[in-house]
LUMDREN-492682 format. One record per residue (C-alpha): residue number from 0; x, y negated, z negated. Coordinates in nm, 4 decimals. Layout:
# LUMDREN-492682
<site num="NUM" c1="X" c2="Y" c3="Z"/>
...
//
This chain:
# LUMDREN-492682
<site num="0" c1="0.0000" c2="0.0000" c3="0.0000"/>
<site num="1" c1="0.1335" c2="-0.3369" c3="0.0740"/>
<site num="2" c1="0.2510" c2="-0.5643" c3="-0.2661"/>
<site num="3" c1="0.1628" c2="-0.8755" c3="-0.3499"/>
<site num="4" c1="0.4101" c2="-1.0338" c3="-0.1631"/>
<site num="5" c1="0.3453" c2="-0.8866" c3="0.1363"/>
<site num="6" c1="-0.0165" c2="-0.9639" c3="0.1622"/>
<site num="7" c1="0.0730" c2="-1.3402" c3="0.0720"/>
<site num="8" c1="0.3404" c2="-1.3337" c3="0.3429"/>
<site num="9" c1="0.0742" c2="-1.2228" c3="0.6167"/>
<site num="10" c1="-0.2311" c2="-1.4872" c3="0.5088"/>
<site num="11" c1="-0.4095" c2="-1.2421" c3="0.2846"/>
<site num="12" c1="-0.6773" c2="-1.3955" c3="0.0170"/>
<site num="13" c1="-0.5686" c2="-1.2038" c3="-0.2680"/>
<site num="14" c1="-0.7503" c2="-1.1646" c3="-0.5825"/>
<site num="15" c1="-0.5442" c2="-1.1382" c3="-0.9333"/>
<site num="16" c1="-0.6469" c2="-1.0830" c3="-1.2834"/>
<site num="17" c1="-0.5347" c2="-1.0887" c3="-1.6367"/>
<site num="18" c1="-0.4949" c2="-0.8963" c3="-1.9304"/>
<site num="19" c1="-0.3712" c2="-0.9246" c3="-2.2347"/>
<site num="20" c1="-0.1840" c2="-0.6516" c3="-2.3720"/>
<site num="21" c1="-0.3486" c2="-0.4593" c3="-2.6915"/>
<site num="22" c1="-0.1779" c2="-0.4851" c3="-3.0507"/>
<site num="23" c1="-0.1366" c2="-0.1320" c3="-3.0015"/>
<site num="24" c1="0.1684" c2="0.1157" c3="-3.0122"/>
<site num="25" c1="-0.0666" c2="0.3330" c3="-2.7691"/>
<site num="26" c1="-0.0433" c2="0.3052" c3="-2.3829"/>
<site num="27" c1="-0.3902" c2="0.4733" c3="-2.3627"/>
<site num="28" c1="-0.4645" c2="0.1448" c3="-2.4843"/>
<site num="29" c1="-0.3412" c2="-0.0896" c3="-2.2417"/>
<site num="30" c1="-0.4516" c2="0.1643" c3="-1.9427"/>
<site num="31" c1="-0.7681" c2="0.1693" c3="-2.0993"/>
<site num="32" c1="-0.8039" c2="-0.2520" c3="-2.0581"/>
<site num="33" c1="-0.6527" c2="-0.2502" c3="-1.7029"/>
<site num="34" c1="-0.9258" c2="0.0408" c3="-1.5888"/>
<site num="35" c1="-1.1673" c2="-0.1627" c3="-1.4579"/>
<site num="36" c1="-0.9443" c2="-0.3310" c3="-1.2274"/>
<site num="37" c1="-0.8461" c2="-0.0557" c3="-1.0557"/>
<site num="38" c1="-0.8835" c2="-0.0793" c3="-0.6741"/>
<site num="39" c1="-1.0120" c2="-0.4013" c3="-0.7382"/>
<site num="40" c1="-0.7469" c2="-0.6811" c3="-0.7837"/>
<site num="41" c1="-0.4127" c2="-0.7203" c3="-0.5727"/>
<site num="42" c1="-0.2257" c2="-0.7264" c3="-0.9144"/>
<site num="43" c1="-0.2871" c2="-0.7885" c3="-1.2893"/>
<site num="44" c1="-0.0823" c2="-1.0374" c3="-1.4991"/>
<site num="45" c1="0.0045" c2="-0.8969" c3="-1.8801"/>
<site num="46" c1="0.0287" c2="-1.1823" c3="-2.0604"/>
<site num="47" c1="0.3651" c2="-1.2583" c3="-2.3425"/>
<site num="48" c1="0.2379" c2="-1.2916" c3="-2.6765"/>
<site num="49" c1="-0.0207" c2="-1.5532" c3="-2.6039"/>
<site num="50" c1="-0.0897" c2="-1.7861" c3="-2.8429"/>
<site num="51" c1="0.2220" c2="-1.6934" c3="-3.0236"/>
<site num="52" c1="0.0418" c2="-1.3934" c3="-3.1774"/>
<site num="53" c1="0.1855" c2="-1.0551" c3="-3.1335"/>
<site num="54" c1="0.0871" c2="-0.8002" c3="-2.8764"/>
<site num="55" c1="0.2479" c2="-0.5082" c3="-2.7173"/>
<site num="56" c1="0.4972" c2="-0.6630" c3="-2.5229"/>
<site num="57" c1="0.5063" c2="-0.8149" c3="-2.1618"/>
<site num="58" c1="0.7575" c2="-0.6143" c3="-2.0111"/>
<site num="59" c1="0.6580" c2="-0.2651" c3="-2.1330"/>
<site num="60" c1="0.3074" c2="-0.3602" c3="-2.0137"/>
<site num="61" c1="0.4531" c2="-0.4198" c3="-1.6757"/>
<site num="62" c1="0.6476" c2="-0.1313" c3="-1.6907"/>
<site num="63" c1="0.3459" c2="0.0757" c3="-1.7745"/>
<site num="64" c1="0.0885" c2="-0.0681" c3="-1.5276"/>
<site num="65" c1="0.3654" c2="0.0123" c3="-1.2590"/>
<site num="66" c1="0.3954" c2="0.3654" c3="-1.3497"/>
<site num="67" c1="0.0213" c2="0.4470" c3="-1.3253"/>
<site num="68" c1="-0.0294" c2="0.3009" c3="-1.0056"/>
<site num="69" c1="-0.1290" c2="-0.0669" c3="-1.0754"/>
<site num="70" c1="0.0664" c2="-0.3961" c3="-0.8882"/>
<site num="71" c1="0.1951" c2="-0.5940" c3="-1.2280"/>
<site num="72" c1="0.2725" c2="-0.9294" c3="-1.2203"/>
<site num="73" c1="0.4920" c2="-0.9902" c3="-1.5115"/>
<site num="74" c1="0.4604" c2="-1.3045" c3="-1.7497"/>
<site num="75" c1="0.7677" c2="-1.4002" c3="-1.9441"/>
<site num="76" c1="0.7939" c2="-1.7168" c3="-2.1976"/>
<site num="77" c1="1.1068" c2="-1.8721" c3="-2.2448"/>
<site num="78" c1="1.0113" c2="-1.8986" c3="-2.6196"/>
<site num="79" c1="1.1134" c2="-1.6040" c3="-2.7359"/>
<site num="80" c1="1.4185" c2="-1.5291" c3="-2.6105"/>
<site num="81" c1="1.7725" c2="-1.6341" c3="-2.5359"/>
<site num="82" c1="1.9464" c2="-1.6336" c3="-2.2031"/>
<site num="83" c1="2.0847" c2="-1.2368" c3="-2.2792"/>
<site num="84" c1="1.7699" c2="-1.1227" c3="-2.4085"/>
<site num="85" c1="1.5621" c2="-1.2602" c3="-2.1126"/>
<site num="86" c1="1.8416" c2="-1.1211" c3="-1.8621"/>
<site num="87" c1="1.7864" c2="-0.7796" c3="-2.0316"/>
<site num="88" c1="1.4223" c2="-0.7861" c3="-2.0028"/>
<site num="89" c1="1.5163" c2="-0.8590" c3="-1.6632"/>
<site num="90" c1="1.7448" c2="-0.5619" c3="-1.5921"/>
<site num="91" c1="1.4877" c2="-0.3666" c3="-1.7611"/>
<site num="92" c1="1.1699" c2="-0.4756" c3="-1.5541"/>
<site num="93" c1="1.3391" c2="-0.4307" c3="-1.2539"/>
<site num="94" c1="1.4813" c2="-0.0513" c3="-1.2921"/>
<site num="95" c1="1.0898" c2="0.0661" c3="-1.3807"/>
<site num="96" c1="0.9812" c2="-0.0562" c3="-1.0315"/>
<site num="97" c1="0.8130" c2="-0.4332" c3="-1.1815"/>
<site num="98" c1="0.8841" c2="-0.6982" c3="-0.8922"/>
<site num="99" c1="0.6585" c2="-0.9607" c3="-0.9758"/>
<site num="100" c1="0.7317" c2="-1.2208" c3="-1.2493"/>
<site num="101" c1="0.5686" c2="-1.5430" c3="-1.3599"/>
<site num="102" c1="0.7690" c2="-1.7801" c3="-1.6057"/>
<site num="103" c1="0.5828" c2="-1.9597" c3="-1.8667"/>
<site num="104" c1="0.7024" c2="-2.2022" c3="-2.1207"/>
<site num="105" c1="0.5587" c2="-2.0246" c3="-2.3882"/>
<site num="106" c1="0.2702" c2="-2.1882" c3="-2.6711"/>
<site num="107" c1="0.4371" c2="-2.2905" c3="-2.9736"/>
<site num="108" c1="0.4499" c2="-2.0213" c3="-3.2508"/>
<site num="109" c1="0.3112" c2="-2.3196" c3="-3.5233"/>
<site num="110" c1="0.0033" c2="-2.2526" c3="-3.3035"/>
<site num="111" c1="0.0216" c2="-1.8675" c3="-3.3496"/>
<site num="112" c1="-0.0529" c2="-1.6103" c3="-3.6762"/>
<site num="113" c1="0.3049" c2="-1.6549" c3="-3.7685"/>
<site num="114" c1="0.3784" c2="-2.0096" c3="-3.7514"/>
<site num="115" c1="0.6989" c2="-1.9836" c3="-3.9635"/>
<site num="116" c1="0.8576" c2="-1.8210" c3="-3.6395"/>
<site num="117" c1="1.1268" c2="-1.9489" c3="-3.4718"/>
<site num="118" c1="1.0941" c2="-2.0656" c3="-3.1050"/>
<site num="119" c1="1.4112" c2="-2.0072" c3="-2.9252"/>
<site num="120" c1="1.3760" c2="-2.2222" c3="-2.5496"/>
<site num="121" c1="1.7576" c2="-2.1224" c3="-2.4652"/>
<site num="122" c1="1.6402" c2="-2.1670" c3="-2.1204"/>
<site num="123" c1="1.3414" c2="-2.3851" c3="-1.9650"/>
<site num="124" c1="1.1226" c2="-2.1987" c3="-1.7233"/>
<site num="125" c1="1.3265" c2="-2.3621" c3="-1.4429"/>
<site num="126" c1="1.6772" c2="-2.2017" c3="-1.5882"/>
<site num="127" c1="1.4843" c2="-1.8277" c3="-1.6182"/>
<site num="128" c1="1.3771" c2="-1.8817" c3="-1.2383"/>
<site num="129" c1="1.7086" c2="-1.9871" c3="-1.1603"/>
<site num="130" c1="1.8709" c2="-1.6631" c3="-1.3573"/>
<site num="131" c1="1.6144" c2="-1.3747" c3="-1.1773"/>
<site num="132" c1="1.7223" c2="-1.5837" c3="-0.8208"/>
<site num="133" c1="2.1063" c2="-1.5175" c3="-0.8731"/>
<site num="134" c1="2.0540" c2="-1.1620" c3="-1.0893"/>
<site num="135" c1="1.8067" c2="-1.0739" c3="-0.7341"/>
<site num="136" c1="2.0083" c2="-1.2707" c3="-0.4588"/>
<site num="137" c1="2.3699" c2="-1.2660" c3="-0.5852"/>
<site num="138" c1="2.3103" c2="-0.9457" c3="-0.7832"/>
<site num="139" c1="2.5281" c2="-1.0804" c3="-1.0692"/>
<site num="140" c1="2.4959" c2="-1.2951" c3="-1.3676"/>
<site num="141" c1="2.6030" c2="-1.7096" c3="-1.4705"/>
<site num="142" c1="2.9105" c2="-1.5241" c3="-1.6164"/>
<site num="143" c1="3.0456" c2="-1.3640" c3="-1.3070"/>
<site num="144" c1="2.9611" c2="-0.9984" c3="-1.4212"/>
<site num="145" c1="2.7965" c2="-0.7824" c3="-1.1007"/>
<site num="146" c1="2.4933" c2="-0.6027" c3="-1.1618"/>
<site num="147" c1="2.4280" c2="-0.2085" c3="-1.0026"/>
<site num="148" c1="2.0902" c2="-0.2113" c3="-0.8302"/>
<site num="149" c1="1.8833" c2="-0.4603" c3="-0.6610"/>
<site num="150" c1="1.6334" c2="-0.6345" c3="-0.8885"/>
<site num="151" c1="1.3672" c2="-0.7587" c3="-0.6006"/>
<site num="152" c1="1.1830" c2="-0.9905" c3="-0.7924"/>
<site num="153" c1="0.8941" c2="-1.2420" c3="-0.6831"/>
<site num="154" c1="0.9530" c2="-1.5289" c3="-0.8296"/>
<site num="155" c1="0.6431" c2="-1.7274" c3="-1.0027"/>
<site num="156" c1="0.5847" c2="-2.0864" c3="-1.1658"/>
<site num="157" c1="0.2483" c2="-2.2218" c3="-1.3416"/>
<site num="158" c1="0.0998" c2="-2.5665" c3="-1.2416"/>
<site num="159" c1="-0.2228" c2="-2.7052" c3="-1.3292"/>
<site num="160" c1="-0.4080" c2="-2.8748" c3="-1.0598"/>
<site num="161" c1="-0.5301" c2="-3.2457" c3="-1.1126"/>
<site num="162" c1="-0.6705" c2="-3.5397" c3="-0.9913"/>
<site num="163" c1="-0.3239" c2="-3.6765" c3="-0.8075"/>
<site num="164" c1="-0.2861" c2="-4.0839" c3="-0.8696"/>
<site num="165" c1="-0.1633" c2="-4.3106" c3="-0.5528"/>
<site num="166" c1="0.2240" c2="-4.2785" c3="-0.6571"/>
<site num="167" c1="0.2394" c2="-3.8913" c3="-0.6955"/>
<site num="168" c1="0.5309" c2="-3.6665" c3="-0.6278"/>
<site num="169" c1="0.5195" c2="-3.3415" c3="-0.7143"/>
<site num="170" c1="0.8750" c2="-3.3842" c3="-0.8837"/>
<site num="171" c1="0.8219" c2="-3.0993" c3="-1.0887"/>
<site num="172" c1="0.7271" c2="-2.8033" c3="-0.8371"/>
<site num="173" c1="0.9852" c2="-2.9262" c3="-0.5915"/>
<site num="174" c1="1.2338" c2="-2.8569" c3="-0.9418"/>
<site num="175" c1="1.0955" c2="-2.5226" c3="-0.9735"/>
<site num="176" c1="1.1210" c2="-2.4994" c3="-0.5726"/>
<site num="177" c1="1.4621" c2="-2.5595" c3="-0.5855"/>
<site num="178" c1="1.4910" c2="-2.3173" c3="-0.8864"/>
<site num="179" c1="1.3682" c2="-2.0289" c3="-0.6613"/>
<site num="180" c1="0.9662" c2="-1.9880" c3="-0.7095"/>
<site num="181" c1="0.8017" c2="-1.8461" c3="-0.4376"/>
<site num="182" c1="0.4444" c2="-1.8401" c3="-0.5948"/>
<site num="183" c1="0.2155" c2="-2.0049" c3="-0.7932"/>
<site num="184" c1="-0.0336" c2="-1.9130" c3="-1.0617"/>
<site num="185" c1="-0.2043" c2="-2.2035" c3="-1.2186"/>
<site num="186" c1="-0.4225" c2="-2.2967" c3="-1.4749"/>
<site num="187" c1="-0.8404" c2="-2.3098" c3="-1.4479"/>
<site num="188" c1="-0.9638" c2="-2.5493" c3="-1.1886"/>
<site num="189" c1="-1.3419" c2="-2.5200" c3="-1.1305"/>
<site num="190" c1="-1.4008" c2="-2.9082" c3="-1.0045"/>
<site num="191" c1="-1.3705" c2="-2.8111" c3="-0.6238"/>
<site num="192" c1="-1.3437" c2="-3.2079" c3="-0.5300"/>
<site num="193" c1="-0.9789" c2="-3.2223" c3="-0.7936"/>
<site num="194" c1="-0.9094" c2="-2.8953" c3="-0.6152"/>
<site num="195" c1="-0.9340" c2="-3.0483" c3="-0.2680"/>
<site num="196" c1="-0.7479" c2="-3.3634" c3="-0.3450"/>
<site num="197" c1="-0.4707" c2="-3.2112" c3="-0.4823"/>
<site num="198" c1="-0.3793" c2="-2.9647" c3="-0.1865"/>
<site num="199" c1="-0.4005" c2="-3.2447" c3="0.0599"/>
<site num="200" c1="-0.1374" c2="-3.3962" c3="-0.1632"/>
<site num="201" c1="0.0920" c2="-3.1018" c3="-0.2052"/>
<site num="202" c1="0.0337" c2="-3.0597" c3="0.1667"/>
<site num="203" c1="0.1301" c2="-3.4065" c3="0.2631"/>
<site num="204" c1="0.4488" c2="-3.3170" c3="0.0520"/>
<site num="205" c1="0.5265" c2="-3.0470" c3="0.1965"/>
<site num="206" c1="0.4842" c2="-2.8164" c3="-0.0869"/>
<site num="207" c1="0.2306" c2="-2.5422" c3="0.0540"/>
<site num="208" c1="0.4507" c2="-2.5004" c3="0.3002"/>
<site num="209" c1="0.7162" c2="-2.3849" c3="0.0207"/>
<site num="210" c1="0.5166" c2="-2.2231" c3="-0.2603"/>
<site num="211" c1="0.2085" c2="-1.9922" c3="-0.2112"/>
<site num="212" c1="-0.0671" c2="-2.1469" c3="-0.4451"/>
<site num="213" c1="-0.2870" c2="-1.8801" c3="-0.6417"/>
<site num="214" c1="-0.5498" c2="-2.0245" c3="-0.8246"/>
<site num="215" c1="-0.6789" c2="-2.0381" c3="-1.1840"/>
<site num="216" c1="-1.0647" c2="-1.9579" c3="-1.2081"/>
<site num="217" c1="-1.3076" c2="-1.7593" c3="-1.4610"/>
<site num="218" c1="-1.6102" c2="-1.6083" c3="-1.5355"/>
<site num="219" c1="-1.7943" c2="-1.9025" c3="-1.7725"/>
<site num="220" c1="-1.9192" c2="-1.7098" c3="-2.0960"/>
<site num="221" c1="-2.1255" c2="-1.9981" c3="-2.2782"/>
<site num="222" c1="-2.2124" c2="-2.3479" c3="-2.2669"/>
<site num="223" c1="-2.0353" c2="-2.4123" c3="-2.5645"/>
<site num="224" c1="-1.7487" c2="-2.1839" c3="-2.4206"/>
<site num="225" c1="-1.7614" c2="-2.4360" c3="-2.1268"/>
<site num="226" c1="-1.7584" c2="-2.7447" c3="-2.3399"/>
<site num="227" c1="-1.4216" c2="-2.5678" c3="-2.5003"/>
<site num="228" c1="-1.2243" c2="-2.5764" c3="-2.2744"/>
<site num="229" c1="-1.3563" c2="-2.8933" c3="-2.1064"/>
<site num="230" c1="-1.2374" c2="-3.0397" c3="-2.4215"/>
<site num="231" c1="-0.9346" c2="-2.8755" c3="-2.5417"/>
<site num="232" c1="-0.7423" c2="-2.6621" c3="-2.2530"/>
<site num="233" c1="-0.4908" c2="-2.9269" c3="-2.0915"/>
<site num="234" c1="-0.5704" c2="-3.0100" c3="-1.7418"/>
<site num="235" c1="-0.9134" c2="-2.7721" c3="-1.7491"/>
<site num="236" c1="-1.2456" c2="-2.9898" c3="-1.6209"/>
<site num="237" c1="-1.5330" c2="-2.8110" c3="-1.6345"/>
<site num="238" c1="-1.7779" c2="-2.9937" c3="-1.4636"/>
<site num="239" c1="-2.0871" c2="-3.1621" c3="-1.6049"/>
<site num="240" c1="-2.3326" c2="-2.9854" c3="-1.3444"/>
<site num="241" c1="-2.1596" c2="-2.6386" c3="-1.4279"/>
<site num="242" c1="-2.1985" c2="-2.6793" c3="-1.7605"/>
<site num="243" c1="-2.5836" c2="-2.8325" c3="-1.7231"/>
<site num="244" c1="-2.6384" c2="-2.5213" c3="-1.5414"/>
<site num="245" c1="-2.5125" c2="-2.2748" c3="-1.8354"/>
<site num="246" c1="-2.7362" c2="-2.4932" c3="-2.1015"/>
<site num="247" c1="-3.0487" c2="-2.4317" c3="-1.8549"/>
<site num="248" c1="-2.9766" c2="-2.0781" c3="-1.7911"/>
<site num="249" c1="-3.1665" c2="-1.7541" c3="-1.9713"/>
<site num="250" c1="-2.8439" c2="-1.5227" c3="-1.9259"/>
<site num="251" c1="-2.5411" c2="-1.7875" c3="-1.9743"/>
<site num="252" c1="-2.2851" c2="-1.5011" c3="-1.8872"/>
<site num="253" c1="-2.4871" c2="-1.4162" c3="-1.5200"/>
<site num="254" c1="-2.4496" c2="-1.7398" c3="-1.4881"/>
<site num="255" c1="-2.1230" c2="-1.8200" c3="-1.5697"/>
<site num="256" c1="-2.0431" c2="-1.5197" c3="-1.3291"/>
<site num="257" c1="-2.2224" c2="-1.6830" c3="-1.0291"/>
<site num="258" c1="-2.0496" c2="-2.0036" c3="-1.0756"/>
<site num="259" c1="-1.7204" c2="-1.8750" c3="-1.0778"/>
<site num="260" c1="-1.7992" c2="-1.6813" c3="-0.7589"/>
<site num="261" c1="-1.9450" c2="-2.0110" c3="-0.6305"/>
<site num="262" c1="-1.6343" c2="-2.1765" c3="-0.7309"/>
<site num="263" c1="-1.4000" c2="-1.8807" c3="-0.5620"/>
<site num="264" c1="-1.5747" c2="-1.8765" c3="-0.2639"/>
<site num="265" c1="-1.5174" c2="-2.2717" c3="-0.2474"/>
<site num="266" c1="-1.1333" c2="-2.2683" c3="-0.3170"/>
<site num="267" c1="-1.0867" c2="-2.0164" c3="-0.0610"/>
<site num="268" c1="-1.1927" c2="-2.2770" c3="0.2036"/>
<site num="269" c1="-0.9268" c2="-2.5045" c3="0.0830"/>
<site num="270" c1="-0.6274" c2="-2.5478" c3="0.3054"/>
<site num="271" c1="-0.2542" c2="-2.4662" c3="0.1081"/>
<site num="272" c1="-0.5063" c2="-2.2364" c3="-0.1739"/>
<site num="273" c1="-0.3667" c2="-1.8350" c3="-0.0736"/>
<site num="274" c1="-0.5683" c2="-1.6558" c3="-0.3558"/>
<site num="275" c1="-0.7339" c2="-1.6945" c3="-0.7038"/>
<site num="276" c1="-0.6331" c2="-1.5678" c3="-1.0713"/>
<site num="277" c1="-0.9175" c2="-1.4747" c3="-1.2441"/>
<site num="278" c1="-0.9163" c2="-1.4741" c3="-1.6283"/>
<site num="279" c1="-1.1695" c2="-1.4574" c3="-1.9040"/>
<site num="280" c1="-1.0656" c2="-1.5272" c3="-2.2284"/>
<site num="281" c1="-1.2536" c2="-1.3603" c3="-2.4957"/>
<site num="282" c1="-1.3986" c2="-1.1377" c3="-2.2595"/>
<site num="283" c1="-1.3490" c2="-0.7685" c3="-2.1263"/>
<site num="284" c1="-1.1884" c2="-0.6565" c3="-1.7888"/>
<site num="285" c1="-1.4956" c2="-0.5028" c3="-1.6864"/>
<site num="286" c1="-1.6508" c2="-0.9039" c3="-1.6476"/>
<site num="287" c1="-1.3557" c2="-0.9787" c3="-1.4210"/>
<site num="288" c1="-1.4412" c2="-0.6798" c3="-1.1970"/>
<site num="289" c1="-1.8010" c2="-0.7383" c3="-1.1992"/>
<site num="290" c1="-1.6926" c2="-1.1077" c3="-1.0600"/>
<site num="291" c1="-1.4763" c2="-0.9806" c3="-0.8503"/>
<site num="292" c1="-1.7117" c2="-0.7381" c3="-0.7005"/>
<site num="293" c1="-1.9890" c2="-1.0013" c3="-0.7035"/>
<site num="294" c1="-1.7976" c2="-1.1749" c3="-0.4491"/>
<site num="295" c1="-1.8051" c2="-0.9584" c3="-0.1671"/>
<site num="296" c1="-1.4530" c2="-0.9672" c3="-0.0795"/>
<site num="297" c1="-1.3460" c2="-0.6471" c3="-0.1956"/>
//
């Protein structure tokens, strides 16, 4: 079957999900979360500690999903570990057949369960890119030391889409560019209008050209979910009609299904968008699949 990066590199829509992995010493568990998915999605993001609360971690996920036939995309925060740790996760990934990585900054463990933990930020997200380019392209380290085997990673940043002023430069994805991304993942946008001013701008710049843009997107579970993250995820607008439909609605989750499909099938009309990410915080797999499945294109 052809990966992720292959189906970007020939104009496919793809379709990705997340998951975040169980606080579970059992794999059964994680395969258990990804099942619905199966056959489904083009490949499934395991999230690193989110929130800065323990979870099985990120790369044994991967390295899991891999091995029982699922596409993994790979999320790594710089918080938690220094430039050797993060080039061992690396090595690691790589020799259990995970290609796909997306570099996060990481939420700040005074945010998490253990808030006494200490961050570490050794590298930005930029200098981990920058790290899996040479360890994939040079096959050796910052140090000089050569590395056995070919680590053929896909390189992912995040970016949140917004509402671009007159003076904008996209300073910051040309940076991670530079750095080596190939793809992008970015947070929720459901305001189509945002959505379609900001890939004009990228493609004015030049950027969609560089950096395959997959987009953020979810299956609404409340009103007051709505309002949530309206209020408090950075650079998430939910808009006021969306969320006027979710107050008026007898089954708020049908709903909030239909207008995510609404807003996929939207975004997929949008020049320099390749695909959408579909997560659903505080929900189950099975109400990404049902979206997905809901939209008719698999």
């Amino acid at each position: 079957m052809a990966t992720l990066r292959e189906k970007l590199g020939r104009g496919d829509f793809v379709i990705t999900a997340e998951i975040m992995p169980p606080l579970s010493a059992s794999a059964g568990d994680l395969l258990e979360r990804a099942a619905p998915l199966k056959d489904l999605v083009d490949a499934i993001n395991v999230t690193d500690a989110p929130g800065a609360r323990a979870a099985m971690s990120s790369t044994a996920s991967a390295a899991l999903l891999a091995a029982n036939g699922f596409e993994p995309v790979l999320q790594l925060t710089c918080r938690d570990r220094n430039r050797i740790g993060m080039a061992c996760d690396l090595l690691g990934a790589a020799a259990q057949g995970v290609e796909n990585l997306l570099v996060l900054h990481g939420d700040d463990p005074k945010g998490g369960d253990q808030p006494d933990a200490m961050p570490v930020y050794d590298l930005d997200s930029r200098g981990v890119i920058s790290l899996a380019r040479m360890m994939r392209d040079d096959e050796k380290l910052p140090s000089g030391r050569e590395i056995k085997g070919h680590p053929n990673f896909f390189l992912g940043c995040a970016d949140t889409p917004f509402d671009p002023p007159a003076d904008f430069e996209p300073t910051g994805l040309r940076s991670k560019i530079e750095a080596g991304a190939e793809f992008s993942q970015t947070q929720f946008c459901y305001d189509l209008d945002v959505a379609r001013r900001y890939f004009a701008r990228l493609r004015e710049h030049g950027i969609t050209e560089r950096l395959q843009f997959i987009v953020g997107i979810g299956p609404l579970l409340s009103a007051k979910s709505a309002r949530w993250m309206d209020e408090n995820l950075f650079g998430v607008t939910v808009p006021a009609a969306a969320i006027a439909r979710l107050d008026g609605a007898e089954d708020e989750k049908a709903e909030g299904r239909a207008i995510c499909v609404e807003a996929i099938h939207g975004l997929k009309e949008i020049d320099g968008i390749c695909g959408v990410h579909i997560m659903a915080p505080m929900q189950s797999a099975a109400a990404i699949a049902e979206t997905v499945q809901m939209t008719g294109l698999r």
